[in-house]
C-alpha positions as CSV (number, residue, x, y, z in Angstrom):
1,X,138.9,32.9,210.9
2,X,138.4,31.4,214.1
3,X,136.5,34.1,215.6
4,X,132.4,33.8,215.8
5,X,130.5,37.1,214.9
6,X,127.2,37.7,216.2
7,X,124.1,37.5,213.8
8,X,122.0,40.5,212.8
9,X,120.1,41.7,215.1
10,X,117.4,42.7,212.9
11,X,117.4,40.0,209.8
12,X,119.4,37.3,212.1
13,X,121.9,37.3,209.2
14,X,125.1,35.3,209.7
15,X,126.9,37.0,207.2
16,X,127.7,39.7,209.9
17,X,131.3,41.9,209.4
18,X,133.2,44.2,211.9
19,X,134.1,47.3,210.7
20,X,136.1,49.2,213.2
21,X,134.2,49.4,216.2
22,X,130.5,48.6,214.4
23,X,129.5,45.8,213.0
24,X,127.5,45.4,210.0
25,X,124.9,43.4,208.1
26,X,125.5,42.7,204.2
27,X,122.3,41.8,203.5
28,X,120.2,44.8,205.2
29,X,122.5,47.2,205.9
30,X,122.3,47.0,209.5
31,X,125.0,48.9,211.8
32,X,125.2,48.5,215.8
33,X,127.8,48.8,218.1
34,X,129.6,45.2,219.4
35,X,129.5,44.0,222.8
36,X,132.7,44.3,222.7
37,X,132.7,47.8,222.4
38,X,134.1,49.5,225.8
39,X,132.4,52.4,227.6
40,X,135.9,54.3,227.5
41,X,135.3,53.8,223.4
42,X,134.9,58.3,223.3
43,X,133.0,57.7,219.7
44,X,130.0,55.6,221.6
45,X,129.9,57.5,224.7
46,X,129.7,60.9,223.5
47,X,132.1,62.3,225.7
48,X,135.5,64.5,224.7
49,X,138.4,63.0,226.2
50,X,140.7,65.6,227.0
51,X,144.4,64.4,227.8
52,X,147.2,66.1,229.3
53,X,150.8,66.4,227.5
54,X,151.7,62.7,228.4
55,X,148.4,61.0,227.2
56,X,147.2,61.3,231.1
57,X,143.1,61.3,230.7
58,X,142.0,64.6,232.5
59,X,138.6,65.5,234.5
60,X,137.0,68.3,236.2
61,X,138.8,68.9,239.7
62,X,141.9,67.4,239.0
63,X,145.0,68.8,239.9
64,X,147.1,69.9,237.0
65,X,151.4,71.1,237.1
66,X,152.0,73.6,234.2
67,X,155.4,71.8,232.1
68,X,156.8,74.8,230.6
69,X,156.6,78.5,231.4
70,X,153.5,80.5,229.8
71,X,153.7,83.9,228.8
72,X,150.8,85.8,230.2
73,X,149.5,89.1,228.7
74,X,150.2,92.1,231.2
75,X,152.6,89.9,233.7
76,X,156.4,90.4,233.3
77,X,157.4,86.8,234.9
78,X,154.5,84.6,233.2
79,X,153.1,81.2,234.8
80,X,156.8,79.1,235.7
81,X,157.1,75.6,234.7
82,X,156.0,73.6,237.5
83,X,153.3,75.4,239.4
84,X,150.1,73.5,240.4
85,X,146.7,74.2,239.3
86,X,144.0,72.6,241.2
87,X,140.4,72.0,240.8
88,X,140.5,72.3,236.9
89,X,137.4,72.2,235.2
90,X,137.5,71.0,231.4
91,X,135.4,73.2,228.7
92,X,135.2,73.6,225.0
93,X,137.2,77.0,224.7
94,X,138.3,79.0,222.6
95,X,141.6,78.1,220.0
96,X,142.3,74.9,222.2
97,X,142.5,76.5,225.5
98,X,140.4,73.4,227.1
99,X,140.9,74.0,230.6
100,X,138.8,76.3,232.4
101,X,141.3,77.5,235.9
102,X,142.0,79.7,238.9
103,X,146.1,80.2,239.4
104,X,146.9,81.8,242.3
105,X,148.8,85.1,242.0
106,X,147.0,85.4,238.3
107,X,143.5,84.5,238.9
108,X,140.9,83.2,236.4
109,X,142.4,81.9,233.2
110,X,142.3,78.8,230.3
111,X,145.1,76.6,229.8
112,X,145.5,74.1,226.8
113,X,145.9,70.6,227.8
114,X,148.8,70.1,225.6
115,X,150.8,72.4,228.6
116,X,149.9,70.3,231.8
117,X,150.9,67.3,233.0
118,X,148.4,65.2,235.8
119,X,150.0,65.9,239.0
């Protein structure tokens, strides 16, 4: 192993030991997170990443085309594959409808990330 693990912060052991993204003291039992550790890491920041159908990270106010056509409740054409959504706004909804929207011609509705695509 040529790589060089940080001590312990607490008992300044050198007996330190990654384990996925933490690293971890042996001899007290110490866990912290590793410089290394990125702030896009979703486990340290404590933010839900929410990606679109092709891995495309989404936030509020992006705008948003819909990949396939949705059947809507009460509308005989649905949503067609292709139309823009803009200024989405991401929540925790309901059955993994994450995506909190305005469509035009259908008005206020959520959308599950898994049907849009970053525009």
């Amino acid at each position: 192993m040529s790589e060089i693990l940080p001590p312990c912060p607490k008992c300044s052991s050198e007996y330190t030991y990654e384990m996925n993204a933490l690293m971890v003291c042996p001899e007290c039992g110490n866990e912290w997170v590793s410089a290394g550790a990125t702030a896009d890491d979703a486990s340290f920041s404590g933010e839900r990443v929410v990606k679109d159908a092709v891995g495309n990270v989404l936030s509020d106010g992006d705008t948003v085309t819909v990949v396939k056509t949705l059947k809507v409740k009460g509308s005989p054409s649905g949503i067609k594959a292709g139309t823009k959504v803009r200024n989405i706004r991401l929540v925790d909804g309901v059955d993994g409808h994450d995506i909190d929207c305005r469509i035009d011609g259908f008005g206020p509705m959520q959308l599950k990330s898994s049907v849009v695509k970053k525009a």
